[in-house]
RODO-2510 file (C-alpha; in nm, 4 decimals, decimal comma):
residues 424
     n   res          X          Y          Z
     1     x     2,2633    -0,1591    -4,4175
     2     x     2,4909    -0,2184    -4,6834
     3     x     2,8516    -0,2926    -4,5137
     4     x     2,7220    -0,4137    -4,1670
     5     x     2,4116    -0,6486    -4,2678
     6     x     2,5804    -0,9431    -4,0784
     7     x     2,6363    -0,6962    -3,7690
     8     x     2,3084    -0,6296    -3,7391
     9     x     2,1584    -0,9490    -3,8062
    10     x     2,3865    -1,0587    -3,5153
    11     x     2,2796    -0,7827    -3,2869
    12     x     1,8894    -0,8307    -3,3713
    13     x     1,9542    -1,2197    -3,3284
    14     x     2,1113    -1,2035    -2,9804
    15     x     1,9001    -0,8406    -2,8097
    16     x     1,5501    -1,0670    -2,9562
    17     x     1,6531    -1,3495    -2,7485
    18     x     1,6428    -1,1227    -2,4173
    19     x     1,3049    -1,0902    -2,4748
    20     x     1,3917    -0,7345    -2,6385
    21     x     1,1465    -0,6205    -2,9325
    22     x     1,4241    -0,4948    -3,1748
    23     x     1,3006    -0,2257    -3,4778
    24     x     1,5237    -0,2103    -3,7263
    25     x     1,4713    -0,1133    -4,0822
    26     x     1,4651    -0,4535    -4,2659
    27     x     1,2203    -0,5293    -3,9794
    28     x     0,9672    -0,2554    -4,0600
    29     x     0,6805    -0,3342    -4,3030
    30     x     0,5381    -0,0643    -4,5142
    31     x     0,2323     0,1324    -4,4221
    32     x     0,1766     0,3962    -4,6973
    33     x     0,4118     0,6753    -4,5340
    34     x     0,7233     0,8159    -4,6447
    35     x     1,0435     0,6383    -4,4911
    36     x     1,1667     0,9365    -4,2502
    37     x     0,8194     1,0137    -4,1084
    38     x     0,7900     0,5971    -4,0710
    39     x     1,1173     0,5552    -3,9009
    40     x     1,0550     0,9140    -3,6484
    41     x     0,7433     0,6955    -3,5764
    42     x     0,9087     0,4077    -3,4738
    43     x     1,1535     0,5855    -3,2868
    44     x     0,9198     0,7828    -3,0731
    45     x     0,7772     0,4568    -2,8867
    46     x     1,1391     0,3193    -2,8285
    47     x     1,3268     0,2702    -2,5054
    48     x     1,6739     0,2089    -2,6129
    49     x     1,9019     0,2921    -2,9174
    50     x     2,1732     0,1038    -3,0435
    51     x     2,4055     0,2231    -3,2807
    52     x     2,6310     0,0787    -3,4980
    53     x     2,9021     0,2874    -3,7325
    54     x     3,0679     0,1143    -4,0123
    55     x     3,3282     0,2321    -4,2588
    56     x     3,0641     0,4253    -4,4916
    57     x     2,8494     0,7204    -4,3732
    58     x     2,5651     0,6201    -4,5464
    59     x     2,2843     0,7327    -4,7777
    60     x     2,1807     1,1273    -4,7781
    61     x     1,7761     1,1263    -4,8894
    62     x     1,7173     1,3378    -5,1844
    63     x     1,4433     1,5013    -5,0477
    64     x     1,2705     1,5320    -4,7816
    65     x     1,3723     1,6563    -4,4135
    66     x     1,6994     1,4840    -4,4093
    67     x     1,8543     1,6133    -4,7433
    68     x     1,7811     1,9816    -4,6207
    69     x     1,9942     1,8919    -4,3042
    70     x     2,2542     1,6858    -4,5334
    71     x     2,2411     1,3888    -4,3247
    72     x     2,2721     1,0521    -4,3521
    73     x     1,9343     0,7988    -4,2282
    74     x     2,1902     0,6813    -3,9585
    75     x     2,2920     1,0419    -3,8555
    76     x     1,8989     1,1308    -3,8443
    77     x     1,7733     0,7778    -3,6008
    78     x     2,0812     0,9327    -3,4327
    79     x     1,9882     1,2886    -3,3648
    80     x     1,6257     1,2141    -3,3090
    81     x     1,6803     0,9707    -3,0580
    82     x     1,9228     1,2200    -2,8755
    83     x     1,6207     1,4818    -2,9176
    84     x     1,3683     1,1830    -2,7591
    85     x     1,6384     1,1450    -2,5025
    86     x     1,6658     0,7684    -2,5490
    87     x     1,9224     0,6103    -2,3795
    88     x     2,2178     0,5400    -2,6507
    89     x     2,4446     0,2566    -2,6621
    90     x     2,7290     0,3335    -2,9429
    91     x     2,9145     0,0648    -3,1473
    92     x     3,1725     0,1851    -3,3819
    93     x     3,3697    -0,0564    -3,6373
    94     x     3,7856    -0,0459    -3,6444
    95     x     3,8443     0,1262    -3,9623
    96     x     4,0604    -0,1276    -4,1936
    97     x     4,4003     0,0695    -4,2968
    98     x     4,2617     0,0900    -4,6402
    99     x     3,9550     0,2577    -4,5714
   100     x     3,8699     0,5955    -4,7190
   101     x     3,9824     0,9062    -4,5696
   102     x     3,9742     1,1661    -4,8287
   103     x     3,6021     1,1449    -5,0036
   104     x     3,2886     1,3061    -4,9222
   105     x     3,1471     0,9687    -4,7628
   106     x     3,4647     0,9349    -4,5887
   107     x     3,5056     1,3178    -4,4108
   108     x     3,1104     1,2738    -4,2798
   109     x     3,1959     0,9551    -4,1504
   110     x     3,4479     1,1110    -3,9381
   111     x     3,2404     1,4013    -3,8262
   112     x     2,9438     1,1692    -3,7280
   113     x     3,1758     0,9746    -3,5313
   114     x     3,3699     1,2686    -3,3891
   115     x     3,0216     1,4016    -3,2550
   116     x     2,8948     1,0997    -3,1073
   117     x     3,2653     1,0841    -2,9238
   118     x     3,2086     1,3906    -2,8073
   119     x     2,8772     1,3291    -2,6318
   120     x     2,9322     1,3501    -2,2863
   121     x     2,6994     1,1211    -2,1506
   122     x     2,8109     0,8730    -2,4483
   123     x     3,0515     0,6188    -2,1924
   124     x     2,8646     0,3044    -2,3202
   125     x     3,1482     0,3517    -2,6567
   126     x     3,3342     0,0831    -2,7950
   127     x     3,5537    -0,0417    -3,1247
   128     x     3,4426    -0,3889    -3,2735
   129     x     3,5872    -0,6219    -3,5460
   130     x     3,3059    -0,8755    -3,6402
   131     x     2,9530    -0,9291    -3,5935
   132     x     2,9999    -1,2602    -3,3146
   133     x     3,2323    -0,9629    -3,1593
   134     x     2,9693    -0,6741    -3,1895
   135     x     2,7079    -0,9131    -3,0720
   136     x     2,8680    -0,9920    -2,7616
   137     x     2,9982    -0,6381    -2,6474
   138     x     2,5958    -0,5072    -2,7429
   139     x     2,4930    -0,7972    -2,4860
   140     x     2,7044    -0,6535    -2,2116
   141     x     2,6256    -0,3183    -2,2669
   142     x     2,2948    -0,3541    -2,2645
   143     x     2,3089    -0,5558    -1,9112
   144     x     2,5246    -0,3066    -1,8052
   145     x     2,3199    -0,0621    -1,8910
   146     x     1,9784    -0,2631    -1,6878
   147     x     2,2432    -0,2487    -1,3545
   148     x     2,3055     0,0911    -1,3936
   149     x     2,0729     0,3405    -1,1550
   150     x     2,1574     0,6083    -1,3562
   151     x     2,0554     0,4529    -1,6692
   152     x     1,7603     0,2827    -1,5185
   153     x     1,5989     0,5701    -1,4333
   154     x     1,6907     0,7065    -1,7880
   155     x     1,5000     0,3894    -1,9064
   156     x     1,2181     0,4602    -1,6962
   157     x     1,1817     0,8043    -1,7575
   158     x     1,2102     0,7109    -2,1847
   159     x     0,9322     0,4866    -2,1062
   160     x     0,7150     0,6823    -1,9338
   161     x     0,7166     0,9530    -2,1834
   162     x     0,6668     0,6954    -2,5026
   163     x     0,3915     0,6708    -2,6726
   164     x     0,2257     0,3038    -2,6475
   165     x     0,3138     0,0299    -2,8954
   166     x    -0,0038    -0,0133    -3,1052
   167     x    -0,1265    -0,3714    -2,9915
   168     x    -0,1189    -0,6367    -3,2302
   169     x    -0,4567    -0,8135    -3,4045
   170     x    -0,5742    -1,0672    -3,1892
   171     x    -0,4710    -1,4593    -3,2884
   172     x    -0,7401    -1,7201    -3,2870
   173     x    -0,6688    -2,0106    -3,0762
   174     x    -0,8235    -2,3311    -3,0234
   175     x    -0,9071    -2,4285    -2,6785
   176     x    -1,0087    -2,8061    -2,6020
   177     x    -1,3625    -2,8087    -2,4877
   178     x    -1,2476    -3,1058    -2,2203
   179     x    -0,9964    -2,8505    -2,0933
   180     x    -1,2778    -2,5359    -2,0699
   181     x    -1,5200    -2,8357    -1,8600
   182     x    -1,2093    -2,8667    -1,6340
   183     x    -1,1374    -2,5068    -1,5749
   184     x    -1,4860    -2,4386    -1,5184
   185     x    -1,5723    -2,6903    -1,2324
   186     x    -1,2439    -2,5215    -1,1040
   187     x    -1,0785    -2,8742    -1,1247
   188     x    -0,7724    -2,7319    -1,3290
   189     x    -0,4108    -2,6849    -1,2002
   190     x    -0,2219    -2,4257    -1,3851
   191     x     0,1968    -2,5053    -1,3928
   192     x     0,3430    -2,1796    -1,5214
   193     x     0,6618    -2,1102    -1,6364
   194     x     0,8531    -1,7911    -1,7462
   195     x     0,6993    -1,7462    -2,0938
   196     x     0,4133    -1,6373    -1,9214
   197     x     0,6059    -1,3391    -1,7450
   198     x     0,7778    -1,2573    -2,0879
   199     x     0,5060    -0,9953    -2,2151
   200     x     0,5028    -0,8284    -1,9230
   201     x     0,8486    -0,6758    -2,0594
   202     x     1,0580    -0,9269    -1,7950
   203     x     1,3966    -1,0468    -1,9327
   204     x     1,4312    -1,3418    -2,0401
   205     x     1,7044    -1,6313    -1,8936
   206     x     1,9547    -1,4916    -2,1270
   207     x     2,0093    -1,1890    -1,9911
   208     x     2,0524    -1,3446    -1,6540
   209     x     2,3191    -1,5112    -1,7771
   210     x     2,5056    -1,2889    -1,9552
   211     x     2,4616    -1,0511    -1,6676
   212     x     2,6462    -1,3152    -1,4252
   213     x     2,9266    -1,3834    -1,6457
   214     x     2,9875    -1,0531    -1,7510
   215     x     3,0437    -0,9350    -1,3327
   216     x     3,2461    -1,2588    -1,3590
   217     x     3,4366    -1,1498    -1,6386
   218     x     3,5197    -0,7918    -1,4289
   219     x     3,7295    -0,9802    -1,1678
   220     x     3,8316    -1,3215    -1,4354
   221     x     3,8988    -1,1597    -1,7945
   222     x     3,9034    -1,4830    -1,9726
   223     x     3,6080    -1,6657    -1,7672
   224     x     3,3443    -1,8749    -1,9955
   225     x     3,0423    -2,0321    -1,9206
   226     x     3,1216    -2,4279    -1,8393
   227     x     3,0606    -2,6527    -2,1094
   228     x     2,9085    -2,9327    -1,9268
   229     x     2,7068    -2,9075    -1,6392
   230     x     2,3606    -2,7459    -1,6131
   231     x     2,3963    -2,4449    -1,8290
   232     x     2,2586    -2,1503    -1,6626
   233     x     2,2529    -2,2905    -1,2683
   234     x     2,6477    -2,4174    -1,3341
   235     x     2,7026    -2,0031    -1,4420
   236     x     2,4722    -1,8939    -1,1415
   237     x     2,6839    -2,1048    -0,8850
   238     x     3,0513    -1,9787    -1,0566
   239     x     2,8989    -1,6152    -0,9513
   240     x     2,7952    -1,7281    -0,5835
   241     x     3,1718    -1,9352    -0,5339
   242     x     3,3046    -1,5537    -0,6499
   243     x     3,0531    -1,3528    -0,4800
   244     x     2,7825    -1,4470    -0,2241
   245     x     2,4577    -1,5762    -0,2104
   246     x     2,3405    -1,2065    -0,0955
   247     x     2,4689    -1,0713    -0,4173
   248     x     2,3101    -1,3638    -0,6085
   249     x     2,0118    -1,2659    -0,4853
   250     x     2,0632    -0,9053    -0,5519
   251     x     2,1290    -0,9256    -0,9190
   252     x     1,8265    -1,1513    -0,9788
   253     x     1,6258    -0,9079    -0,7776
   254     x     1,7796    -0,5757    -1,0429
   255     x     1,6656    -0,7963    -1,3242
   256     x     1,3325    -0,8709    -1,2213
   257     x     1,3017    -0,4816    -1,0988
   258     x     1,3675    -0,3671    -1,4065
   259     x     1,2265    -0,0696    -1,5796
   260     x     0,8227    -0,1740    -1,7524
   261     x     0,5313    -0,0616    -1,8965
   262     x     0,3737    -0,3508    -1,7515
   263     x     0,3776    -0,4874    -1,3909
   264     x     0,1428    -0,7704    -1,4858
   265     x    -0,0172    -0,9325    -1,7585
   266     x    -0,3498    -1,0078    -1,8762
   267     x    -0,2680    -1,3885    -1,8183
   268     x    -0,1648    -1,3741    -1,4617
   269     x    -0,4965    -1,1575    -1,3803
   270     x    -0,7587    -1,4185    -1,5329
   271     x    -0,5609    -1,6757    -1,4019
   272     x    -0,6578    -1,5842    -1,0589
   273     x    -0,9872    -1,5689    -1,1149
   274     x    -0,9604    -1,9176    -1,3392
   275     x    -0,7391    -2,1226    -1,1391
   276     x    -0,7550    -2,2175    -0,7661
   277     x    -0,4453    -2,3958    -0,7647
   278     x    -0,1107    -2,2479    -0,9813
   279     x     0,2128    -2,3449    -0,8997
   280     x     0,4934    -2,1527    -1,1036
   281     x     0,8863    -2,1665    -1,1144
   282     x     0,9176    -1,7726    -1,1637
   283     x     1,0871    -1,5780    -0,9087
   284     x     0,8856    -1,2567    -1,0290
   285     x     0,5946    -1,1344    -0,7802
   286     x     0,3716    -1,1147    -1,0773
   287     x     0,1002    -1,3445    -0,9411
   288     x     0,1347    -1,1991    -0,6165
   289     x     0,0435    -0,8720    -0,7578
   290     x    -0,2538    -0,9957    -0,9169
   291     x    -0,3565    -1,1950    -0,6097
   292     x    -0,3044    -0,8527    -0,3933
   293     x    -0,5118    -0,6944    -0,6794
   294     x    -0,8510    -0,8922    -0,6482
   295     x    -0,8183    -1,0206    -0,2509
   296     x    -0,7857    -1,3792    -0,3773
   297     x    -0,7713    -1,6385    -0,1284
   298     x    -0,4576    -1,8056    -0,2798
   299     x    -0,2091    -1,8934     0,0270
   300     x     0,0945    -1,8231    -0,1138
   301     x     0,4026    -2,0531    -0,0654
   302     x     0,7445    -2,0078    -0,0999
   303     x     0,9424    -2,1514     0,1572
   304     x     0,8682    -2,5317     0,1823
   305     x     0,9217    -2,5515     0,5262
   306     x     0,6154    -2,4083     0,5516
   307     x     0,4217    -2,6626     0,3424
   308     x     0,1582    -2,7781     0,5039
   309     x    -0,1327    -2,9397     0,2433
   310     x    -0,2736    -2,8359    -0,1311
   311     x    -0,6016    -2,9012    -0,0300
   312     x    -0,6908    -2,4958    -0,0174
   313     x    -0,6376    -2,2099    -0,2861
   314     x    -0,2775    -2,1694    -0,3593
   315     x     0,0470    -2,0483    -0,5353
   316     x     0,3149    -2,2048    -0,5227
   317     x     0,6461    -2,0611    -0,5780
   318     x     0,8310    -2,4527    -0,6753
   319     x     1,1824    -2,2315    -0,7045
   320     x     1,1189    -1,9683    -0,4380
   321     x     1,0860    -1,5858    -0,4516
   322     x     1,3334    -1,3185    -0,5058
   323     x     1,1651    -1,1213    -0,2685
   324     x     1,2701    -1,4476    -0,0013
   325     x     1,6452    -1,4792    -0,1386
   326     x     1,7084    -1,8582     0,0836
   327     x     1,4195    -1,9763    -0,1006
   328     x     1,5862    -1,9550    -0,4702
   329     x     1,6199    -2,2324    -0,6423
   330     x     1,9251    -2,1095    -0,9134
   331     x     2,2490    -2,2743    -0,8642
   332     x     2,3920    -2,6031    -0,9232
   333     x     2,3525    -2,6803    -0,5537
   334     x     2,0022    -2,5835    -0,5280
   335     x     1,9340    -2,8323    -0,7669
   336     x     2,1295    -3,0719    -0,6470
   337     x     1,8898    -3,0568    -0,3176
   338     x     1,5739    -2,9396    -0,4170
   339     x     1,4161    -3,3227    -0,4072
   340     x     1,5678    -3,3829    -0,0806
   341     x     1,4407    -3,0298     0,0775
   342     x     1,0987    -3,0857    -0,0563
   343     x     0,9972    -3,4330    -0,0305
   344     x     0,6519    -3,3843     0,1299
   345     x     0,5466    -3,1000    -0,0919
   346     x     0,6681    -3,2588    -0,4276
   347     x     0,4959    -3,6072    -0,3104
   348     x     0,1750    -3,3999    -0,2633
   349     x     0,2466    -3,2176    -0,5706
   350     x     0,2773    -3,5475    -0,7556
   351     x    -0,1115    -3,6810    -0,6461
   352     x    -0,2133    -3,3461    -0,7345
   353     x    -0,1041    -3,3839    -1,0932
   354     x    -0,2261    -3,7041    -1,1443
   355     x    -0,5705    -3,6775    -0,9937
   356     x    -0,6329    -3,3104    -1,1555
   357     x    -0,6637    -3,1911    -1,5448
   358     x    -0,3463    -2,9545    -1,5873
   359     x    -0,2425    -2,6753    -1,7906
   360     x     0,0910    -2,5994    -1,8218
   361     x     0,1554    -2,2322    -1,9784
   362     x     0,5553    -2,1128    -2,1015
   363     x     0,7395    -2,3552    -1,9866
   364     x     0,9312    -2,5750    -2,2110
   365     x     0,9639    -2,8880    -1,9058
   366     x     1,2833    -2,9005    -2,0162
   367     x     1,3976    -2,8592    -1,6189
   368     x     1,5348    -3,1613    -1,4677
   369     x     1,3666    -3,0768    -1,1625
   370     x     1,0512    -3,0393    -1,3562
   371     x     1,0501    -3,2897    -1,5992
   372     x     1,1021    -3,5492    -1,3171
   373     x     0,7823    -3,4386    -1,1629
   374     x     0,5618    -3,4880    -1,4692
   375     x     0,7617    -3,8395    -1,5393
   376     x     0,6490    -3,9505    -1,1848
   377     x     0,2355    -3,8843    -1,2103
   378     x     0,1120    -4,2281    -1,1725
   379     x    -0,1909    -4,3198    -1,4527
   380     x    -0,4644    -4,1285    -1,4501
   381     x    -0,7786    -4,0141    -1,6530
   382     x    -0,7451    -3,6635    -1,6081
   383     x    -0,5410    -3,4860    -1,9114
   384     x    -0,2883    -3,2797    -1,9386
   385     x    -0,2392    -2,9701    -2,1409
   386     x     0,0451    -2,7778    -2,2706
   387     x     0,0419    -2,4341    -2,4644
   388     x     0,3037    -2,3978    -2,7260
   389     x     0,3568    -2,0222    -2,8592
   390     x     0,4519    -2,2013    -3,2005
   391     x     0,4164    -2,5055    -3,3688
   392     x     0,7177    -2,6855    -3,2777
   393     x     0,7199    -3,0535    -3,4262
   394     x     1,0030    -3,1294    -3,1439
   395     x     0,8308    -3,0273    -2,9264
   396     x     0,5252    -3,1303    -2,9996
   397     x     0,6629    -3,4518    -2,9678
   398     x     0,8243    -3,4561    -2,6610
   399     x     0,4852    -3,3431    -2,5245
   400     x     0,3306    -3,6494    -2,6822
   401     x     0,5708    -3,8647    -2,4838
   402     x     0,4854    -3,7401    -2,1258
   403     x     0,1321    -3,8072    -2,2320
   404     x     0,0594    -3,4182    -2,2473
   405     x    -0,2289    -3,2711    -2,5175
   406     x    -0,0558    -2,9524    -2,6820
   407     x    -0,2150    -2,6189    -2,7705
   408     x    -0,0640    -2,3862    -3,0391
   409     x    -0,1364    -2,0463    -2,9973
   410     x    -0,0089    -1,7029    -2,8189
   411     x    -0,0517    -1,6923    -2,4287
   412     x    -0,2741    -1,3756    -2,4178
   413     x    -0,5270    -1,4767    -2,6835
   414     x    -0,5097    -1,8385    -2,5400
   415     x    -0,6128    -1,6562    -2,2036
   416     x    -0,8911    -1,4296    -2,3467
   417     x    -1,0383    -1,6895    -2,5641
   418     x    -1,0613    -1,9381    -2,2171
   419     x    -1,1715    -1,6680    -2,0175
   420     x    -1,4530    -1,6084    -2,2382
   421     x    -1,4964    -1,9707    -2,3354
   422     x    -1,5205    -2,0675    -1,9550
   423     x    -1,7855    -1,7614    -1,8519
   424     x    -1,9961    -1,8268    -2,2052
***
């Protein structure tokens, strides 16, 4: 912790942002035990280890299980996690030519690194210089490592045999009693976005990303994401121009396939039951699922050629399916036509949001494709709602300038508190 607190800050910064729950020491708040038996703990519920050698070999406990052995806390995460057969990813930092060689600290060093060379299934390995350095090599390991079948199934097996995460206290949120009315005459569209996927253990749009530019990067070494353009569509049409549209398709179906606890959520379950109409950008089957689940009526649309009316029970997939690859809605081209392909629907779509109360759920409406609908509801007296995981002043504001009411609060206790709120 001592020499690589930037690395790891870097690491935790960039693995959190793939929708990754990182546990790292600084990270873990005391509960009364002992450190080892604390950190074991942690350990045992974990799906993936990363680990990162620096130029020291770090602190031997004094007592305990550890100092018996006469290993470092590194060396120990290390060796259980091997024992727990948790997929490893190892990081090791270029010793500087005046680094120790000859002292105690300095000949453990070398073993530890000497065994974790030697481990034979150990071919995610690599040297690093700096933390930005570390943080990207750790990002394309770790989508390597969600491509791999090898180590998928490792992943999957890891998780199957972990214990469960022990859930977290329940938030109070505040639900609008206009919006509860709304939801319980059954007069509430639901617009949900990929936040809602997230807890399901999804990845987020990150990892998409760095997962296309790192193929990229296999054929065009020095290839970086445009800097103008439309950030992660502009990287998702560079892969098609390189590859194909099948193998598009392909890598956003391995990402959404990947290893889970959980093939659903809470939220998408009570949102069948809650809302007749949802329309959602996610190319996940998630709401399928749940539909399948409890023999909902919702039609389910994801080819707009198909469109026909809203006036039933639906779900509609706005940027297609990944299980219906033509219907994706990811590149720069897409976008480019997605008003033109779906005039009807999104002129339908448009009376539907201004003559119905909405709730829009993770989704920031930050998508050009998006925000244009919302701009082009005509007046109405129906309101529209937006759930914010945070309080986010920009945000917030932003919201207040499409005429949309927000809600602060997480999306499963939102759900369970209007769920019970709407069948009080």
């Amino acid at each position: 912790m001592e020499d690589l607190a930037n690395e790891r800050e870097s690491v935790v910064e960039r693995l959190t942002s793939f929708n990754f729950e990182c546990v790292n020491a600084e990270g873990i708040l005391p509960n009364g035990q002992a450190s080892w038996p604390r950190i074991a703990e942690e350990l045992d519920s974990c799906h993936l280890f990363v680990l990162i050698l620096g130029d020291r070999y770090g602190w031997i406990p004094t007592s305990g299980a550890l100092s018996k052995q006469g290993l470092s806390v590194t060396h120990g995460e290390y060796r259980r996690a091997r024992e727990l057969e948790i997929p490893v990813l190892a990081f090791t930092k270029r010793l500087r030519y005046s680094a120790a060689s000859d002292t105690d600290d300095a000949r453990l060093r070398d073993q530890f690194r000497m065994e974790v060379e030697e481990w034979e299934k150990g071919q995610f390995r690599t040297e690093f210089d700096r933390a930005l350095d570390l943080a990207k090599k750790v990002a394309a390991a770790v989508t390597a490592l969600l491509s791999d079948h090898y180590q998928r199934t490792a992943v999957q097996k890891r998780m199957n045999s972990a214990p469960a995460i022990t859930a977290t206290p329940p938030v109070s949120v505040q639900v609008p009693a206009a919006l509860v009315n709304s939801v319980r005459k059954r007069e509430t569209l639901l617009w949900a976005g990929s936040g809602i996927s997230l807890s399901s253990g999804l990845p987020s749009m990150p990892v998409f990303a760095e997962q296309f530019v790192r193929l990229i990067r296999e054929r065009v070494p020095g290839y970086e994401p445009p800097v103008v353009g439309t950030g992660f569509a502009s990287i998702a049409a560079d892969y098609q121009s390189m590859f194909s549209r099948i193998e598009l398709a392909e890598q956003v179906r391995l990402l959404v396939e990947l290893p889970r606890s959980s093939k659903q959520t809470p939220a998408h379950s009570m949102s069948i039951g809650l809302f007749p109409k949802i329309v959602t950008t996610n190319y996940d089957t998630l709401f399928e699922l749940a539909i399948q689940e409890q023999g909902s009526a919702h039609e389910v649309i994801v080819n707009p050629s198909r469109f026909q009316s809203f006036s039933g029970t639906f779900l509609l997939k706005l940027h297609g399916s990944y299980t219906e690859p033509a219907s994706l809605v990811i590149t720069e081209s897409d976008l480019a036509d997605f008003e033109a392909t779906r005039e009807s629907m999104l002129q339908n779509l448009s009376q539907q949001l201004t003559f119905r109360s909405v709730l829009v759920v993770g989704s920031s409406l930050r998508d050009p494709s998006v925000l244009r609908i919302f701009r082009s509801r005509a007046a109405s007296s129906s309101q529209t709602f937006c759930l914010l995981p945070a309080t986010d002043s920009i945000a917030i504001g932003r919201l207040r300038e499409l005429g949309i009411e927000p809600i602060v609060g997480p999306i499963e206790n939102f759900f369970s508190t209007l769920f019970e709120s709407v069948h009080a």
